[in-house]
VOPAGU-2260 file (C-alpha; in pm, 1 decimal, decimal comma):
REM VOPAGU-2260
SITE   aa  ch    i         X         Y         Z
SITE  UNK   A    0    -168,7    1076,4    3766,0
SITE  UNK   A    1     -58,0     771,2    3610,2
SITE  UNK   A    2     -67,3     584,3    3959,4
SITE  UNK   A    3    -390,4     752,5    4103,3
SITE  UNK   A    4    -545,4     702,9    3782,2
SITE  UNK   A    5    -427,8     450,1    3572,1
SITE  UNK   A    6    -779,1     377,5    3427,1
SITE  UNK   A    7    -789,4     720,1    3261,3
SITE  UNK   A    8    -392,4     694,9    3133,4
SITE  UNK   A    9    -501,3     360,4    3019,8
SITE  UNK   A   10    -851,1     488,4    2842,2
SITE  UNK   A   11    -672,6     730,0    2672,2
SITE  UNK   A   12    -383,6     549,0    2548,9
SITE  UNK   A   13    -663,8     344,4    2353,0
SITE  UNK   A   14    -833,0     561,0    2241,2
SITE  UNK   A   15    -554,5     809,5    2105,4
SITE  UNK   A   16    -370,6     431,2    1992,9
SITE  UNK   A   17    -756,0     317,2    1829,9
SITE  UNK   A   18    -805,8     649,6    1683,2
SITE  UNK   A   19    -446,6     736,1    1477,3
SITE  UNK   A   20    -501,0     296,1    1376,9
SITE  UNK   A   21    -839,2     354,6    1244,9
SITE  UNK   A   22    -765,5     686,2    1029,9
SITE  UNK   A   23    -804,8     622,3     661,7
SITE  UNK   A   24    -420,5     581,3     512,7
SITE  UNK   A   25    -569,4     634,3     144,8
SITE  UNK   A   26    -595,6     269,8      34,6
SITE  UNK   A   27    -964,8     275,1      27,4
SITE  UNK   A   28   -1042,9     624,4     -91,1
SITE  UNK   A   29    -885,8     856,8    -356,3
SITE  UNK   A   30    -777,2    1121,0    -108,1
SITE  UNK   A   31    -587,8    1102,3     269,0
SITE  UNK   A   32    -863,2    1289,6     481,0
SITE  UNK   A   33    -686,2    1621,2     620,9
SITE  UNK   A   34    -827,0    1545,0     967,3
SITE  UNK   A   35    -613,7    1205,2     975,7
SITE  UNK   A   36    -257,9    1363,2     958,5
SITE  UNK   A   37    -419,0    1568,2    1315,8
SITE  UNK   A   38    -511,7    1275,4    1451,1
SITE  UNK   A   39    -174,8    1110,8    1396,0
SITE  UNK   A   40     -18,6    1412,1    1520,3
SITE  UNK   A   41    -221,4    1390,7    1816,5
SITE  UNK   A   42    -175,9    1050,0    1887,7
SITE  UNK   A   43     220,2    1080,3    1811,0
SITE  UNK   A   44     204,2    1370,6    2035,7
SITE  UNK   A   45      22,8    1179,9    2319,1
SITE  UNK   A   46     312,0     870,9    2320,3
SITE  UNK   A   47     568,0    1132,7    2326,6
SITE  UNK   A   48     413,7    1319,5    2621,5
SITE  UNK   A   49     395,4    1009,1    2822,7
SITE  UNK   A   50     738,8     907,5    2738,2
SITE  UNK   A   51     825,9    1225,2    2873,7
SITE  UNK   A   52     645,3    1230,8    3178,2
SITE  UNK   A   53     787,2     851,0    3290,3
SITE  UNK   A   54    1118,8    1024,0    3287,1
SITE  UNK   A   55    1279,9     983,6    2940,8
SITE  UNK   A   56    1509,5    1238,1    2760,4
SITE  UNK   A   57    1456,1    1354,6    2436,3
SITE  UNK   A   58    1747,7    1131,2    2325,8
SITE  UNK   A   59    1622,7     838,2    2509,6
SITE  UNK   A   60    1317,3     895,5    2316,6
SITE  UNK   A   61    1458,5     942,4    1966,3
SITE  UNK   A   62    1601,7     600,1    2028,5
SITE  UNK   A   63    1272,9     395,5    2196,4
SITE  UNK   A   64    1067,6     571,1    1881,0
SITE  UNK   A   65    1387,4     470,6    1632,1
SITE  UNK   A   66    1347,9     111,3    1767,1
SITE  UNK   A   67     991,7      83,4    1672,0
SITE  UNK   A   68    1085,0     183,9    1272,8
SITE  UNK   A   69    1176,6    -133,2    1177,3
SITE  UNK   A   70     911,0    -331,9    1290,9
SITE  UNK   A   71     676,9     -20,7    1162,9
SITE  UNK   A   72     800,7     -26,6     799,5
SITE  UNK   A   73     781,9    -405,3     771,7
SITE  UNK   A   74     448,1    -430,2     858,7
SITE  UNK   A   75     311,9    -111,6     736,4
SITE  UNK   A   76     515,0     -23,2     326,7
SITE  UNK   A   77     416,9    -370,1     168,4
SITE  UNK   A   78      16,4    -265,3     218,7
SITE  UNK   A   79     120,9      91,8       4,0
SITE  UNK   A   80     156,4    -165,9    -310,4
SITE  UNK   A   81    -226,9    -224,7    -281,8
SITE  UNK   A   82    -293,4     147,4    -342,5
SITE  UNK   A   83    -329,1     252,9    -717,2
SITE  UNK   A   84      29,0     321,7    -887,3
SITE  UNK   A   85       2,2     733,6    -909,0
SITE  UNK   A   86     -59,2     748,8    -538,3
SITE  UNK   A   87     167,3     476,5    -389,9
SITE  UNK   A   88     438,4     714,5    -272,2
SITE  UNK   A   89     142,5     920,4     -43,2
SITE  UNK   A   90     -23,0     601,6     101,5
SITE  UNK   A   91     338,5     465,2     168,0
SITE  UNK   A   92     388,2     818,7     360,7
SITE  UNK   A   93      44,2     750,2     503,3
SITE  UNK   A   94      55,9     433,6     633,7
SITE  UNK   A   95     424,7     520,9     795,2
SITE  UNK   A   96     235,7     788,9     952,5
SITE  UNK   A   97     -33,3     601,9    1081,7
SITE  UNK   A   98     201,1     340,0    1222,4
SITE  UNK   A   99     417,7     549,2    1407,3
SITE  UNK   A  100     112,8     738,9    1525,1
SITE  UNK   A  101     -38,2     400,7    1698,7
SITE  UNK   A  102     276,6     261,8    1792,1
SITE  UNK   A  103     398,7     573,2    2021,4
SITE  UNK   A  104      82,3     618,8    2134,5
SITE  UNK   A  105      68,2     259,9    2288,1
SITE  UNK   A  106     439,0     218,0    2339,7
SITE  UNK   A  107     422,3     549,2    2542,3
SITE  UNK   A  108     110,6     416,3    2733,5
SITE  UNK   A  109     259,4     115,1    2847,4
SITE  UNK   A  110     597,0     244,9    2936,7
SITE  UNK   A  111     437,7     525,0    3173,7
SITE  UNK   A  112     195,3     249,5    3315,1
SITE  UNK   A  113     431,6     -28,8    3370,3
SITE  UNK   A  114     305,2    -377,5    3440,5
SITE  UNK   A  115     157,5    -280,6    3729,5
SITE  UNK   A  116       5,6      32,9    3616,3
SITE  UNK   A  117    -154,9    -182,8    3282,7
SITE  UNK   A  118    -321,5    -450,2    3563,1
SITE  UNK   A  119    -476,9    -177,1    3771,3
SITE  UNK   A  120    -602,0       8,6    3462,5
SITE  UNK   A  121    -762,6    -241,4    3288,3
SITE  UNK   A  122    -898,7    -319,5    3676,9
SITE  UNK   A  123    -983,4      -1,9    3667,8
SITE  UNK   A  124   -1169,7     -12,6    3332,7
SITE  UNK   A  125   -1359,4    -298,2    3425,2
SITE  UNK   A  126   -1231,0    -535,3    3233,2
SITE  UNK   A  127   -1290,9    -922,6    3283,4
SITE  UNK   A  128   -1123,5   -1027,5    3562,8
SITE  UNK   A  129    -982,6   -1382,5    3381,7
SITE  UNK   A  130    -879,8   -1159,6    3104,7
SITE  UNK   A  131    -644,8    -951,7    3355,9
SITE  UNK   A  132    -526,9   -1296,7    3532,0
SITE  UNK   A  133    -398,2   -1363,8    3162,9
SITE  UNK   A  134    -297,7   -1021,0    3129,2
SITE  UNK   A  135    -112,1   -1011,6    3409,8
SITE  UNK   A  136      77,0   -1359,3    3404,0
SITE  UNK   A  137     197,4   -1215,3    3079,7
SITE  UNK   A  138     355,7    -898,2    3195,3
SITE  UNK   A  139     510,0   -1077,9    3444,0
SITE  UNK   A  140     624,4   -1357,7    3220,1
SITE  UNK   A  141     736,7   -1076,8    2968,9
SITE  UNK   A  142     948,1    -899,8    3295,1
SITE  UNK   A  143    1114,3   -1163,6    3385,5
SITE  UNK   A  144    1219,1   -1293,3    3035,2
SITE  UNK   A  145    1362,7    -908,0    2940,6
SITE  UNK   A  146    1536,2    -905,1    3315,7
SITE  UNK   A  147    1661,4   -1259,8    3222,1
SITE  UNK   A  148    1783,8   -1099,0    2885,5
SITE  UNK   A  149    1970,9    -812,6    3021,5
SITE  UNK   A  150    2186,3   -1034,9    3286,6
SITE  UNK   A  151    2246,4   -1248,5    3037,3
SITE  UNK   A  152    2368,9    -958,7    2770,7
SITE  UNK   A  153    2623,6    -864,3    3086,7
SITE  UNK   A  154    2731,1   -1124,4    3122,5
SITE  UNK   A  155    2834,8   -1243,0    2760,0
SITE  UNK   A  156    2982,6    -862,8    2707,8
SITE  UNK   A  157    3186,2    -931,3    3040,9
SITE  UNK   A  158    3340,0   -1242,4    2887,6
SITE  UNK   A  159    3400,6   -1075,7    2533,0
SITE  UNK   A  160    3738,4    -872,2    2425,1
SITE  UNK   A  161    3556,2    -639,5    2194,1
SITE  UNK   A  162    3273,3    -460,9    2251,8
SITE  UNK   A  163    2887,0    -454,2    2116,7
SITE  UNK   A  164    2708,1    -775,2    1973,1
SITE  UNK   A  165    2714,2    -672,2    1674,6
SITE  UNK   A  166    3124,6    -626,8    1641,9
SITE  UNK   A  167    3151,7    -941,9    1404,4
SITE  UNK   A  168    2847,2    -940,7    1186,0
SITE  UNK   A  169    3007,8    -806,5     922,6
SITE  UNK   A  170    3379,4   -1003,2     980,7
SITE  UNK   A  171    3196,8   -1361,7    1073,8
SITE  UNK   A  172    2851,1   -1318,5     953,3
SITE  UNK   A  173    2793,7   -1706,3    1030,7
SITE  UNK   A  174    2922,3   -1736,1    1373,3
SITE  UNK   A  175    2779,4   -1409,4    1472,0
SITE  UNK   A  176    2416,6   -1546,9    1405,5
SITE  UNK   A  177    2509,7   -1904,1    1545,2
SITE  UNK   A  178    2589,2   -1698,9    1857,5
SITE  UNK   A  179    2234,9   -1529,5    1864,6
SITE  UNK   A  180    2070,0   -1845,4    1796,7
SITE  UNK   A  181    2267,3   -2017,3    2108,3
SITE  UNK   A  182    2178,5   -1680,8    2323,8
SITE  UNK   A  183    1784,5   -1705,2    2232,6
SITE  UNK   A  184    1768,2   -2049,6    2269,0
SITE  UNK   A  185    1904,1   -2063,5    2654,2
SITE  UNK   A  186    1690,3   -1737,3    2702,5
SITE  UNK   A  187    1404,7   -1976,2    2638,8
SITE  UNK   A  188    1516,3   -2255,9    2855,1
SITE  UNK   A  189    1606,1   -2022,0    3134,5
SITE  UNK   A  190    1268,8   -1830,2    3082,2
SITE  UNK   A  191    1085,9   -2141,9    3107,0
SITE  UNK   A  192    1272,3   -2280,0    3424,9
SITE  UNK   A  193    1233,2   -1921,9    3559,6
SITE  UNK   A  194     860,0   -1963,8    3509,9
SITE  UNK   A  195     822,3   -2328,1    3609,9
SITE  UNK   A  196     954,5   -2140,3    3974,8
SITE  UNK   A  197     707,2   -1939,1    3985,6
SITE  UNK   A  198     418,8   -2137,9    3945,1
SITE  UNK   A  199     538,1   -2360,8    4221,5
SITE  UNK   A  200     577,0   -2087,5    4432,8
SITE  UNK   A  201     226,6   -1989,3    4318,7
SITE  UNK   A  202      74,7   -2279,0    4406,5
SITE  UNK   A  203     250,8   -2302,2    4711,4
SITE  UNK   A  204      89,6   -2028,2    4844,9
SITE  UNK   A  205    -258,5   -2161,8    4757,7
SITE  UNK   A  206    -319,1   -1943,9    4471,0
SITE  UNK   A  207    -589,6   -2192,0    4377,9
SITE  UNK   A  208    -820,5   -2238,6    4634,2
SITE  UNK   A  209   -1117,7   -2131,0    4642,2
């Protein structure tokens, strides 16, 4: 369904991803509605399914949703220190709930769609057509940045005599992050050459003409 239909995947990936982020968390009413712990089950539940049906394992999954938790509690716990003191602890719980909720929900959209998938929907959708130029120029920028990312992770583990990046964080704290700083910056240059390539090739095909 997801490549017959991408408009509908894509329509209800918002809405399930609008409705769990628009749920009261409890910091501007005394109580946590009952009806938004369903609707962050349901949108939790949706992001999972579609996870699922793009082919990944219930490990694979544990791991894609335990990547999103850091991001998730940094941007979500600080706003549970705006709630009243007695009910800090439940808005914390809600607003981790919440988070999660959304962030599967689109997360699991998006990685059933693909870039492609995402283009067509929001084609699909009717959407602005400039809008999905833009949108589109990003997901392929974004591709070919994590594509440049992942041959260049192969490459330094191929040169390296212990395994994992992380190996020395705790040995060589200072080196370790020097390292990462080195790696990110020549992802940039070689993401921006990468891209520079394409728009020639672009315009070499007369992408710009009327």
């Amino acid at each position: 369904m997801s490549r017959s239909r991408p408009g509908v995947v894509l329509a209800a990936g918002l809405a399930l991803t609008v409705l769990a982020a628009l749920a009261p968390a409890g910091l501007a009413r005394p109580s946590i509605p009952a009806w938004s712990w369903g609707a962050w089950a349901l949108a939790f539940a949706g992001g999972a399914a579609a996870f699922r049906l793009a082919g990944s394992t219930l490990p694979q999954l544990g791991r894609r949703i335990a990547w999103l938790l850091p991001f998730v509690l940094a941007l979500a716990l600080p706003a549970a220190l705006l709630a009243p003191p007695g009910r800090r602890l439940a808005t914390a719980a809600a607003l981790l709930a919440r988070s999660v909720a959304a962030t599967t929900a689109a997360a699991g959209t998006s990685f059933l769609l693909g870039p492609l998938g995402l283009v067509r929907g929001a084609r699909a959708l009717g959407a602005p057509a400039r809008l999905v130029d833009v949108l589109e120029a990003a997901l392929a920028s974004l591709a070919a940045m994590l594509e440049q990312a992942r041959s260049m992770l192969r490459a330094r583990e191929a040169r390296r005599t212990t395994h994992g990046p992380w190996g020395s964080l705790l040995t060589d704290p200072a080196a370790t992050l020097r390292g990462f700083g080195r790696f990110a910056a020549a992802l940039l240059l070689r993401t921006l050459e990468r891209a520079e390539a394409v728009e020639r090739a672009r315009l070499a095909r007369g992408a710009d003409l009327p």
